[in-house]
Legacy VTK file of the C-alpha trace (Angstrom):
# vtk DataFile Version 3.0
C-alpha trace
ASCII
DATASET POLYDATA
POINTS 294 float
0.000 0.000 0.000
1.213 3.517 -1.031
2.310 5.900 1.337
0.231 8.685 -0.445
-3.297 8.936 -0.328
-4.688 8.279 -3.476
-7.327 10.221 -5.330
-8.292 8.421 -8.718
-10.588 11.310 -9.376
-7.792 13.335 -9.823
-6.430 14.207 -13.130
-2.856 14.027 -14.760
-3.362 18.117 -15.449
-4.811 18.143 -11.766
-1.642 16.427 -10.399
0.686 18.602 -12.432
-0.610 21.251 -11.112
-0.339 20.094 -7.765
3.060 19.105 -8.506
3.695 22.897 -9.276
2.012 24.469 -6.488
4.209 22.126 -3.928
7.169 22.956 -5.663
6.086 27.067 -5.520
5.434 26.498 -2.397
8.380 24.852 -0.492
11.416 25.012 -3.588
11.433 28.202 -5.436
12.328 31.000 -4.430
13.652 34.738 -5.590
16.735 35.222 -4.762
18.829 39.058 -5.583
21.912 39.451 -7.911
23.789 41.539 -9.998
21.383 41.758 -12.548
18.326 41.628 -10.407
16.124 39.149 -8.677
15.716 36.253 -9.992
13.744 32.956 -9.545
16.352 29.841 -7.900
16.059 27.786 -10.845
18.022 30.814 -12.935
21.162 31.642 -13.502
21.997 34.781 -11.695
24.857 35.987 -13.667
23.193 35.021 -17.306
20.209 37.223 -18.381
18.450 35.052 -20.839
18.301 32.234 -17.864
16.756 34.910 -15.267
13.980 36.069 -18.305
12.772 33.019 -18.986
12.770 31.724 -15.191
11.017 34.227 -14.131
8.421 33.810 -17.538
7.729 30.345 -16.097
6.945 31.322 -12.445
4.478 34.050 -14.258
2.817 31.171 -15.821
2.679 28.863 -13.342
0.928 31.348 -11.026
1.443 29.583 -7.972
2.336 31.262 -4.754
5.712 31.369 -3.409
5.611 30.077 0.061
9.496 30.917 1.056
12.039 33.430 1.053
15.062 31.500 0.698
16.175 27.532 0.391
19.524 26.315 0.088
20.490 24.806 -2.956
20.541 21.063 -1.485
17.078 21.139 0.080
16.237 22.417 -3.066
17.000 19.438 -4.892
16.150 16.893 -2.112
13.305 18.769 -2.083
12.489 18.661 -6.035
13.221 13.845 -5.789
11.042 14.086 -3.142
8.103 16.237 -5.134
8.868 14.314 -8.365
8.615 10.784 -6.995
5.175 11.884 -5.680
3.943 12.667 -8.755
4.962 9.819 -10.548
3.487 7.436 -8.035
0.280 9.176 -8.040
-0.117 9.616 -11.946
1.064 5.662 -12.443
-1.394 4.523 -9.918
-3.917 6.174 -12.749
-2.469 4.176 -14.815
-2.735 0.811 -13.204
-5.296 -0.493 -15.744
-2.750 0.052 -18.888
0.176 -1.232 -16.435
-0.527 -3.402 -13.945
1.950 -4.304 -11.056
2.700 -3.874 -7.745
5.430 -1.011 -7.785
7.647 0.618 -5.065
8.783 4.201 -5.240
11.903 5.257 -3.228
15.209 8.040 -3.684
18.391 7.609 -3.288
18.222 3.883 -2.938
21.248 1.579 -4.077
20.504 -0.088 -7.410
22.176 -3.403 -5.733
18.689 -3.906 -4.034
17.256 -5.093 -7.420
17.446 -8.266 -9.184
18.909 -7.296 -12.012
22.038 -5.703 -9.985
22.028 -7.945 -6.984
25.553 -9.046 -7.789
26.790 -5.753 -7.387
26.132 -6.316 -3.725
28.840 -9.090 -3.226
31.156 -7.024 -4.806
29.999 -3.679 -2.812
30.943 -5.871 0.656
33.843 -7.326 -0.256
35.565 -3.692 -1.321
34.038 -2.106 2.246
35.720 -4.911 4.212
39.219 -3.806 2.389
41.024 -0.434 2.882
43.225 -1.198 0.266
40.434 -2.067 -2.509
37.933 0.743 -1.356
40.876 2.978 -1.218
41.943 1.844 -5.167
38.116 1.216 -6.293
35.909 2.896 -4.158
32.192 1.857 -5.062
30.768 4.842 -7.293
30.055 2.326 -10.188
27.593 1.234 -7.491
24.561 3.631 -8.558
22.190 5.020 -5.877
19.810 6.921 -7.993
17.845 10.226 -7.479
14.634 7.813 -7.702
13.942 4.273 -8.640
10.850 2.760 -9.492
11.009 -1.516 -8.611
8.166 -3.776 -9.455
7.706 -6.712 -6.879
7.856 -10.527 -8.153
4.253 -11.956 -8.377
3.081 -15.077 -6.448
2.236 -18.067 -8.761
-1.547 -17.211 -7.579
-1.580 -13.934 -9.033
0.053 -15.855 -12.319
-3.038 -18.472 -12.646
-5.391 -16.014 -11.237
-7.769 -16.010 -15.014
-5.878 -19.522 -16.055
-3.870 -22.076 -14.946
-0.781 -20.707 -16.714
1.425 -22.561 -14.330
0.614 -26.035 -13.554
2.190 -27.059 -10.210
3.118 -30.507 -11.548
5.458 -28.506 -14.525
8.818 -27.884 -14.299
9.353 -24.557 -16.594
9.449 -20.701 -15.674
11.996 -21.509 -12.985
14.519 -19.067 -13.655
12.605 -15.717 -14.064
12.839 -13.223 -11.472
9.019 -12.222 -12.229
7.983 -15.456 -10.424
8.458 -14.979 -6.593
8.677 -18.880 -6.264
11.560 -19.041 -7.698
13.874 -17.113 -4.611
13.534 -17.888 -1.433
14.098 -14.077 -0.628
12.714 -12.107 -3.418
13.410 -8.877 -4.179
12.123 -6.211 -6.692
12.902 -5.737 -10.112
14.239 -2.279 -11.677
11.642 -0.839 -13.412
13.114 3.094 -13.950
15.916 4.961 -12.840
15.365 9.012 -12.531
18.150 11.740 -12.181
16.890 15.280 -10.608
17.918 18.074 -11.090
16.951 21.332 -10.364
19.145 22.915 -12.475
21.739 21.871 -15.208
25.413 22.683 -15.480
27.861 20.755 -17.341
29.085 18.404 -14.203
25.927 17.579 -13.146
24.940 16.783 -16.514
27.936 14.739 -16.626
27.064 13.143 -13.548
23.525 11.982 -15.005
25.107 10.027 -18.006
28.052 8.475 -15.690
25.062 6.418 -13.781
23.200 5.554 -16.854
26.104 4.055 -18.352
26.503 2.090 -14.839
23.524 1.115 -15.034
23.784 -0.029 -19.164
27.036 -1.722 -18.266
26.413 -3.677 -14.578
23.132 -5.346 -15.597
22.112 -9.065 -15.328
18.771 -9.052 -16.632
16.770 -6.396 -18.607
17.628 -2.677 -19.000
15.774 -0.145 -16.725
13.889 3.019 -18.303
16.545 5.727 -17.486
15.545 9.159 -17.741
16.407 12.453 -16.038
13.839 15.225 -15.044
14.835 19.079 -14.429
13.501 22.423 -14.033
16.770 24.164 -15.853
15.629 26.863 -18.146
18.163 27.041 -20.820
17.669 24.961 -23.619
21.192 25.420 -24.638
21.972 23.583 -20.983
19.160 20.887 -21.435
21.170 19.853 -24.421
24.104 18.873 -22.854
21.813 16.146 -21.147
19.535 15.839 -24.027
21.124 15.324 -26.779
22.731 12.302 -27.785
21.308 8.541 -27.555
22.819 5.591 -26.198
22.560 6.750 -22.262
19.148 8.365 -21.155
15.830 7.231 -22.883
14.924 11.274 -22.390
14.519 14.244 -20.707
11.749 15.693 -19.331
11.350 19.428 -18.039
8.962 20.519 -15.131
7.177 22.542 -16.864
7.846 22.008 -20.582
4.883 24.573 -22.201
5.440 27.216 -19.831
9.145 27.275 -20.616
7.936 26.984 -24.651
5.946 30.021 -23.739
8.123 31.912 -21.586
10.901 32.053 -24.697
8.403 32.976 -27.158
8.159 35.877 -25.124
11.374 36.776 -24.886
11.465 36.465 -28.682
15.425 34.441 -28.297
15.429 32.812 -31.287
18.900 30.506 -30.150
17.347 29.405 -27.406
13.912 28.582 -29.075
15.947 26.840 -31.879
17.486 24.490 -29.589
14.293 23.974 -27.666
12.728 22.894 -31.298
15.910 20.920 -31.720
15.415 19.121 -28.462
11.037 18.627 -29.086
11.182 17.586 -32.480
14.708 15.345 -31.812
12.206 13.223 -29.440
14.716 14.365 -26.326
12.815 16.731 -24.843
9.531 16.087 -23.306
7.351 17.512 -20.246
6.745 16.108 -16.830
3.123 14.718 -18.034
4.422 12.355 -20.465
6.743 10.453 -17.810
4.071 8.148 -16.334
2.971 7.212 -19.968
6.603 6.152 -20.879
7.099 4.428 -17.747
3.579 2.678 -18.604
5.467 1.316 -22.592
LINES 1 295
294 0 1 2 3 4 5 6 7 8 9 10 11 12 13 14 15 16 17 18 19 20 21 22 23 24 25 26 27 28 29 30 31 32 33 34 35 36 37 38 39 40 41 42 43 44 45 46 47 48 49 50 51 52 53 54 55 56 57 58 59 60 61 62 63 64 65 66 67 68 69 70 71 72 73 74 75 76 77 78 79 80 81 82 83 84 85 86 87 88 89 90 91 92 93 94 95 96 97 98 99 100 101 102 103 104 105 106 107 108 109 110 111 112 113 114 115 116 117 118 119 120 121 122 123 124 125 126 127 128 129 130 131 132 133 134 135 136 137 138 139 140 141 142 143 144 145 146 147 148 149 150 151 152 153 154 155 156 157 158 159 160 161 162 163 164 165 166 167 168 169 170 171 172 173 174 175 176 177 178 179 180 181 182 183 184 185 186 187 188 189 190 191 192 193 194 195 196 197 198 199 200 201 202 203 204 205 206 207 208 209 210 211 212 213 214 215 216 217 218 219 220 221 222 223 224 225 226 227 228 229 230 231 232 233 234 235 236 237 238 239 240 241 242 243 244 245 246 247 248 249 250 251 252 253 254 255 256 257 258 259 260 261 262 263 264 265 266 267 268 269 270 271 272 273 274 275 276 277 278 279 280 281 282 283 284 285 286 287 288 289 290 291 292 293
C-alpha cells in the first residue's frame, strides 16, 4: 500500500498542477543578484536564464511560500516532489500497467534483481582499505529515484488460467515469479536523475550512472531518464542530446518554458528547444508516467 493517499478522481493536469504548487510552495524561491532578482532555478549571472525563469513562475501562477532555500534542500526537495507525482499519476495508470510497484530516492541499485551481484562485490571492497581505497564503489549507482516492481506469487500468475501447472517444471529461472527465490526482491523498473538545475558536471554526472547502469546489468535494462527544471535549452542539451545513455529528458514545466521564450522572442534558445522537441529528447513532466507505462 502507497504511502500517499490516493485520489483516482484526480487528473494528470490536476496532479501537475499540484506538482507545481508544492514545488512554488516549499522550492522556489527569488533570490537578488547583480542583474536583479531572480527565480532559484536561474542563472543569476546570465540574463536570458533569469527572463525566462522568471516567464515560467508568471505562468505557473502559484504562490511562493518561502524566502530562501539552500540549494541542497532544493533538490532533495524537487526527488522528493517528483517521486510523488509519478506514483500518483502511475497509480492512474494501473489499468494500462498493472503491477505492484515501489517508489523510493536515493536507494542503491544493488537492491534489485537485475544488480544484486553488485552487492557481493559492494561488501567485499568495504571490508578492504586497500580495494575501497583503489576502487571505491561509485560504479555502485544510488539513484535520485527508482521505481522496482515486486515478483508476483504463482496465484496472481493463474489467477484467469492455470498458466502454471504445479506438476510442470518450466518458468523456474525468471525473477518475475516470486517462487523461484527464497528471498525475493524487486525488479528495476526506472531509474530518474533530478535536477533542479543543469550545469555541465551535473549533466555529466547523469550520463556516468546511466552508463553504470547499461554496463552492470544481469537481466533487462531499466527506463533511465532524467527530469529538471533548468531553463536554458542550450543547458538541457548537454543532457539531451545524444542517444545511447538516457531514454529522455523531461522538463517541469515544458509549455510554460515553450511560452516563456516565445516571449522573450530568443530565437537561439527557441531553436534548440525545437531541436530538443522535435529530436524526441525533450519532453514535459506529463508524459513520464505514460513512458514508464510502454
Amino acid at each position: 500500500m502507497s504511502h500517499l493517499t490516493r485520489d483516482i478522481r484526480m487528473s494528470i493536469a490536476e496532479l501537475r498542477r499540484d506538482y507545481h504548487a508544492r514545488i512554488c510552495r516549499e522550492i522556489v524561491c527569488i533570490k537578488r543578484g547583480r542583474k536583479g532578482e531572480y527565480p532559484n532555478f536561474a542563472d543569476a549571472d546570465n540574463a536570458t536564464s533569469i527572463a525566462i525563469a522568471r516567464g515560467i513562475v508568471d505562468r505557473i501562477a502559484m504562490e511562493i511560500g518561502i524566502s530562501d532555500v539552500p540549494a541542497q534542500t532544493a533538490g532533495g526537495r524537487f526527488e522528493e516532489f517528483t517521486r510523488d507525482f509519478l506514483e500518483r499519476a502511475f497509480e492512474l495508470l494501473q489499468h494500462i500497467r498493472p503491477g505492484a510497484w515501489q517508489y523510493s530516492t536515493k536507494r542503491f541499485i544493488s537492491a534489485f534483481d537485475q544488480y544484486a551481484h553488485l552487492a557481493d562485490l559492494e561488501r567485499a571492497i568495504l571490508a578492504s582499505q586497500q580495494l575501497s581505497s583503489s576502487l571505491g564503489t561509485d560504479y555502485i549507482a544510488r539513484p535520485d529515484i527508482v521505481i522496482g516492481r515486486l515478483p508476483v506469487s504463482d496465484m496472481e500468475i493463474n489467477q484467469h488460467y492455470d498458466v502454471l501447472p504445479g506438476n510442470e517444471s518450466v518458468a523456474r529461472l525468471t525473477p518475475l515469479r516470486s517462487s523461484n527465490s527464497s528471498s525475493p526482491i524487486p525488479i528495476l523498473h526506472a531509474s530518474i536523475s533530478c535536477k533542479w538545475t543543469v550545469r555541465s558536471d551535473r549533466a555529466q554526472n547523469s550520463r556516468t550512472e546511466a552508463l553504470n547502469l547499461i554496463r552492470n546489468r544481469k537481466g533487462p535494462l531499466p527506463r533511465i531518464a532524467a527530469v529538471t527544471a533548468e531553463p536554458l535549452p542550450t543547458r538541457l542539451a548537454s543532457l539531451a542530446l545524444g542517444t545511447g545513455d538516457l531514454d529522455c529528458v523531461y522538463h517541469f514545466a515544458l509549455d510554460e518554458l515553450r511560452e516563456a521564450i516565445q516571449d522573450i522572442k530568443n530565437d537561439d534558445q527557441m531553436d534548440m528547444l525545437r531541436t530538443l522537441i522535435d529530436g524526441r529528447r525533450l519532453r514535459d513532466i506529463s508524459d513520464l508516467p505514460f513512458d514508464l507505462a510502454i
